[in-house]
N, C-alpha and C positions, 0 to 999 in steps of 0.2 A: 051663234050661241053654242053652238056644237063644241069647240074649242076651247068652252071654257073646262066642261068635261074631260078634258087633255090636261090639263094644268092644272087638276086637282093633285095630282096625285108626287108631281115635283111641290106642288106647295104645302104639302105634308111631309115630305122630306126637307124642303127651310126650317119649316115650323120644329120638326125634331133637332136638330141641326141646333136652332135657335135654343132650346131649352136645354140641350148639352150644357151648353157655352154659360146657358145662367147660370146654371149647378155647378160650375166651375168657378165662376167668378165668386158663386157665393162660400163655396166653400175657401175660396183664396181671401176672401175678404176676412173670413172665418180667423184664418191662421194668421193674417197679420195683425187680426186684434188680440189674441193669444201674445205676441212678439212684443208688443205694443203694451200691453198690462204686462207682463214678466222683467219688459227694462225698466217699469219705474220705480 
């Protein structure tokens, strides 16, 4: 059980990691709907 305590603290760094990555995607998602209303 002890170990799980060890691996808090890498699985807080995924976790951050992981919500980068969505704030990115969302705002990429952002800009190609921007590109997407402007061509038509």
């Amino acid at each position: 059980m002890e170990y799980i305590g060890l691996l808090a603290p890498i699985a807080f760094v995924f976790s951050l990691s992981a919500l980068a990555q969505i704030a990115a995607l969302k705002k990429e998602i952002a800009e190609l709907r921007k590109e997407k209303e402007s061509a038509r």
